[in-house]
C-alpha positions, 0 to 999 in steps of 0.5 A: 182401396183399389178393387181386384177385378175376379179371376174369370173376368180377367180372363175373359177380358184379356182374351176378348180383348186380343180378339176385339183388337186384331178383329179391328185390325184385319178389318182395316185391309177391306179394300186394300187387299191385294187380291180379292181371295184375300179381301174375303179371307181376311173378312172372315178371320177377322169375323170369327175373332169379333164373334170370339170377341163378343162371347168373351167379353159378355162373360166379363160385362156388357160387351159394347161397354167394354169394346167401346167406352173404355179407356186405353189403360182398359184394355189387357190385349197383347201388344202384338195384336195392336200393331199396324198392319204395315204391308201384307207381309208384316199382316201374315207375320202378326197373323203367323205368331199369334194364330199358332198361339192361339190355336195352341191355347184353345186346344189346350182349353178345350181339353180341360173342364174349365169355363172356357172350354166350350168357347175354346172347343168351337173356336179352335176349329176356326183358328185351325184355319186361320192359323193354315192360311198364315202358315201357306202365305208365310210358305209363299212369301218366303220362299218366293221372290226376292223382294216378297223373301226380304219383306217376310224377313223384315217383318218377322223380325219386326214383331219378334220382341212381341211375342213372349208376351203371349205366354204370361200366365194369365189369372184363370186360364189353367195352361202349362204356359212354359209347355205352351212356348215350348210348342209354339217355339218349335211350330213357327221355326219349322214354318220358318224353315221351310219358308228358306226364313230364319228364326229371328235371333233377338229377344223376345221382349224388351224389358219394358215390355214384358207382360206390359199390355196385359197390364194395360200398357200399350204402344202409341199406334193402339191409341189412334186405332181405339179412337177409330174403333170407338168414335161412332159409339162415342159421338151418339151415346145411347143411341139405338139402330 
């Protein structure tokens, strides 16, 4: 008999994991950043989503043995946070889609009464911010020059197909999901608009896709990037610093 892991860690889990993931990823942009203001920018999101992180997943167990010694099929992250950063663009378009879900979701949650509004109620005044500075770059960018618009352009497109994971009702989050979509549809094609973007045409999971990293399914960049992010723990078990 397989054993059912409890609503509220199942929960945790998957919003942790979201958190842990793209926290790594942004952290790989320390100094390749194309301007200084942006190394420390994107330091700074990517600390406040491991301090989400790490709230979330000590709701759900030892956090270090979750973000350090699980197996891929593990984790019930998006497949949108495990994309590889690509170039700036291709960052600010993941970072576009998935903060403006993100702070849509926690405001949400902050309203209820449930066990993550407290966490919700202080990250979404974070996620405020990071969800404000994808918005202006993708204003910058796509209303820029010709090669900055067409690279915007690309990479929107590009992560499209990922986005309807996002509002796969997840077990223990009470949130009107097709409400949440809904709100989110029309926030990013009013960035995009005015950004002189169009909204992506194609749809927004493949049939393969659909829900698959909250079941554990993953896309072959997220098994290299979980090698990097557990290699230290792994080569020094139980190690103390």
């Amino acid at each position: 008999m397989t054993a059912t892991v409890p609503v509220p860690t199942t929960a945790a889990l998957a919003l942790g994991d979201d958190a842990l993931v793209l926290s790594h990823r942004l952290g790989e942009w320390a100094g390749h950043a194309p301007v200084l203001e942006e190394e420390v920018a994107l330091a700074n999101i990517a600390l406040d989503l491991l301090g989400q992180a790490r709230v979330l997943l000590s709701m759900a167990g030892d956090e270090d043995e979750l973000a350090f010694l699980r197996e891929e099929r593990a984790f019930t992250n998006l497949q949108l946070v495990e994309q590889p950063n690509g170039d700036f663009a291709h960052t600010i378009a993941r970072q576009l889609y998935f903060s403006t879900y993100q702070h849509l979701l926690y405001a949400e949650l902050a309203r209820g009464d449930g066990r993550f509004a407290p966490l919700a109620a202080k990250a979404v005044k974070e996620v405020a911010y990071h969800r404000d500075h994808a918005e202006q770059w993708t204003l910058r960018l796509g209303d820029g020059t010709d090669v900055s618009h067409e690279r915007m352009r690309r990479a929107c497109e590009a992560l499209w197909r990922f986005t309807g994971e996002m509002f796969q009702p997840v077990r223990g989050l009470d949130v009107d999901w097709p409400g949440l979509e809904a709100a989110w549809l029309d926030a990013v094609s009013d960035v995009l608009r005015r950004a002189t973007l169009t909204v992506p045409e194609g749809p927004r999971s493949g049939a393969w896709a659909a829900g698959a990293g909250r079941q554990g399914l993953h896309t072959e960049p997220f098994g290299r990037m979980l090698a990097e992010m557990q290699h230290l723990h792994r080569s020094h078990p139980g190690a103390s610093w």
